[in-house]
C-alpha positions, 0 to 999 in steps of 0.5 A: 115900446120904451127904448132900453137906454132910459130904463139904464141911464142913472143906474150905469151914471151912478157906477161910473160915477163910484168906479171912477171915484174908487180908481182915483181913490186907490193910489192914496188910500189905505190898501187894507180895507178898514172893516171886516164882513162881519162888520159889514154883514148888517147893513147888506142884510137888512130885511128884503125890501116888499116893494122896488127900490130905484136901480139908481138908489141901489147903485149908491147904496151898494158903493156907501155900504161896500167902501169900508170893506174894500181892498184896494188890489188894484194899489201899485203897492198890493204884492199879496198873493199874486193878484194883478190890477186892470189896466185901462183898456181891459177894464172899459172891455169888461164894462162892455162885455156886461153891457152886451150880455153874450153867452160865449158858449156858442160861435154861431151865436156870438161871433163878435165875442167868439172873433175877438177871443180866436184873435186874442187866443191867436196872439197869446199863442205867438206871444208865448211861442206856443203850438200855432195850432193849439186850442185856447179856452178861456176859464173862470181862473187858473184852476180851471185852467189847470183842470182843463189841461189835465182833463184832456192829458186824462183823456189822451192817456186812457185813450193810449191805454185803450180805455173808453172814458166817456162810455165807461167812466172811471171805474176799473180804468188803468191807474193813472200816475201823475207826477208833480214836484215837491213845490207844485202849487196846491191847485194841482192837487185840488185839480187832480181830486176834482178828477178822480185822480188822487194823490200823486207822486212827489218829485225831488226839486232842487233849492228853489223849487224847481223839479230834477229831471233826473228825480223825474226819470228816477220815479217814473222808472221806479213806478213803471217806467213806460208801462200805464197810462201817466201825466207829468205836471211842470211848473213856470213860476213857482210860488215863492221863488219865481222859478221856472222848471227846467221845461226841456229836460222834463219834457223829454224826461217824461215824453220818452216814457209816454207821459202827456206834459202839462204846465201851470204857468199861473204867473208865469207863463208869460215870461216866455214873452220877454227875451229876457226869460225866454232861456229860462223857459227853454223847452215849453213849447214841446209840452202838451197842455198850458194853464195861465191867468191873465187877471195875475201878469196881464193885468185883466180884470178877475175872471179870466184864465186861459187853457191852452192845449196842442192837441184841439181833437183831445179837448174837443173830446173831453169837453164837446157835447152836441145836442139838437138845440146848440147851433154850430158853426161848422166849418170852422175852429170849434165853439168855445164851449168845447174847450172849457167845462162851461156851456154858458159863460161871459165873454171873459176873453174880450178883456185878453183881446183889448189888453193886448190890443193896447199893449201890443208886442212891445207892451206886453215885453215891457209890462213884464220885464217891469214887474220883474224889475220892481221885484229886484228893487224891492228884494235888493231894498229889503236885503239893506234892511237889518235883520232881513234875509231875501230867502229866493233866487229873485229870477222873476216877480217873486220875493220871498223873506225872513226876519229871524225866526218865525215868531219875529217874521210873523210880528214883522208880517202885522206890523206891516199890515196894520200900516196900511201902506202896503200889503205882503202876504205871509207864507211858509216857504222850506219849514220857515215863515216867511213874508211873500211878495209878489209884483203883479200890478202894471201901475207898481211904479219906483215911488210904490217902492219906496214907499213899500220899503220905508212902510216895511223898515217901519214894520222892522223897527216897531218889533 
């Protein structure tokens, strides 16, 4: 029998060979990538070999025809979307996690992985001063984060109601009300259609974005008050301003009319670790279903959301299923398949594990009052620009900015791009377009802000 290393060797030397040549490409390079798919759809698409290729020859010819095409995401000078790098240790843990080859789904099968993932969920848990004894469930991203939460809000609300979910389905169950702030990220209302939710109502938000707790009061009042079943989702981080919702007063707000409280802390969820933001946050632990993403704050590798929610019985309910040939491990915590709507999947939480591990509490602190920090250097540099108009309250990563008039900030937003130094997402923020920032990345040093700002003051005067 031929042992597995030699059938690995070259094809696992030619990718860390490519990778470490990519990661020790990104802080000079281009951020844009200098082709477009449709350039590059030809060399991918040839015909189907008839015969095998050398798995090495593979490697090499994937990294040759992909580089032009790349984005350079993980530069300390990428603020599109809001997209974080990798840091180190996490990145050499999802090596590992491929390299195992472990369905996550099941701790009875998996312990290492499913141990490391209990310990990472335990941590995030005490970083963010949430409920000790909530369950963590870990998702492909944060809209499953946020389907997860707002599935087991659905299912504690119909329960309240005395409405069977599970047995009866959707059909002629109590309406449920689901009220959202003006500014909520589009994810929760994509959620909300996955489950058979529909529209929901719109709350009044206050200047930048955060939800009025007595506009809350006021709509929930209106459409019932107490009576029928209803959810009420807040916001930790709002998409173009960084702020947070004031998580108390809407907690309570929605709490004394029998809403189940979900946050989509995106981003944001994890100022709650600094003592710098904790205040901001004042409130948060009284909810009673998070969303987070760690490939954004924590800087894990993409893949990776977490689903927290207080009441482990409720997502158990939801998301558990028992058949004769899945093994459980009772007594114990729950599978991770009970917590996420996946029965197989890879060990995303391993990464969590080994970025906190490298962290540790000081670490994470550090990381994101760093990323906030950058913000304000970035936002206070592009206010001594001329013609420049920071537009947000900079509260926390978040950077929104105008030129003028729309066709101006447009034109600023491509001239930007096509330099190449930096990348800024354009956006569209109180009826003005606008050019958005955000500081997502662990290695965003004061040089990748200079160079930002001077690539920007570029852009400015080309227009």
């Amino acid at each position: 029998m031929s042992t597995q290393r030699g059938v690995f060797d070259d094809a696992l030397a030619r990718a860390s060979a490519h990778a470490l040549e990519w990661l020790e490409s990104v802080p000079t390079r281009p951020v844009a990538p200098r082709h477009r798919a449709d350039a590059l759809l030809d060399g991918f698409a040839k015909p189907l070999p008839e015969h095998p290729t050398d798995p090495a020859v593979v490697i090499d010819e994937l990294a040759a025809l992909a580089e032009p095409g790349l984005m350079a995401m993980g530069s300390g000078r990428f603020f599109g979307w809001v997209i974080g790098g990798t840091l180190p240790a996490a990145l050499g843990a999802d090596w590992l996690v491929s390299a195992w080859d472990q369905n996550a789904g099941m701790r009875f099968a998996t312990p290492a992985t499913a141990a490391a993932e209990e310990a990472a969920a335990g941590w995030l848990l005490d970083l963010l001063g949430l409920p000790p004894g909530a369950d963590v469930g870990f998702t492909t991203g944060a809209t499953m984060a946020n389907f997860v939460g707002l599935a087991a809000g659905r299912q504690h609300v119909l329960d309240l109601a005395g409405w069977d979910l599970a047995a009866d389905g959707l059909a002629g169950a109590p309406r449920i009300r689901v009220f959202v702030g003006a500014e909520r990220h589009d994810v929760i209302d994509l959620t909300l259609r996955y489950l058979g939710l529909g529209a929901p109502t719109v709350v009044d938000v206050d200047d930048q974005g955060r939800i009025r707790a007595e506009a809350l009061a006021e709509a929930m009042d209106r459409s019932g008050g107490a009576e029928g079943p209803a959810i009420v989702c807040l916001q930790a981080g709002n998409l173009h301003s960084g702020a947070f919702d004031p998580m108390n007063d809407a907690t309570q707000v929605a709490h004394d009319r029998g809403a189940w409280v979900h946050v989509d802390g995106a981003f944001g969820l994890w100022a709650a670790a600094s003592p710098l933001y904790r205040a901001e946050l004042a409130g948060l632990e009284l909810a009673d279903s998070w969303a987070t993403d760690a490939h954004k704050t924590l800087n894990v590798p993409y893949d990776c959301g977490m689903a927290i929610v207080a009441r482990p019985e409720i997502v158990r309910a939801t998301f558990g299923v028992h058949t004769s040939y899945l093994v459980t491990d009772d007594p114990g915590p729950g599978d991770p398949f009970e917590k996420v709507p996946e029965l197989s999947r890879r060990a995303r939480g391993v990464p969590v594990w080994a970025a906190l591990r490298s962290l540790g509490r000081s670490g994470v602190v550090d990381l994101v009052e760093r990323l906030a920090l950058r913000a304000r250097e970035l936002a206070d540099g592009i206010a001594l620009i001329p013609g420049a108009e920071v537009l947000n309250e900079v509260v926390f990563t978040q950077v929104s900015v105008s030129f003028g008039d729309d066709d101006r900030t447009r034109r600023v937003t491509q001239a930007l791009l096509a330099d190449g130094t930096a990348w800024m997402s354009g956006s569209r923020w109180h009826d003005r377009d606008v050019l958005r920032i955000s500081v997502s990345n662990w290695s965003t040093d004061a040089d990748d802000v200079a160079q930002s700002l001077a690539a920007l003051e570029r852009a400015v005067a080309s227009v």
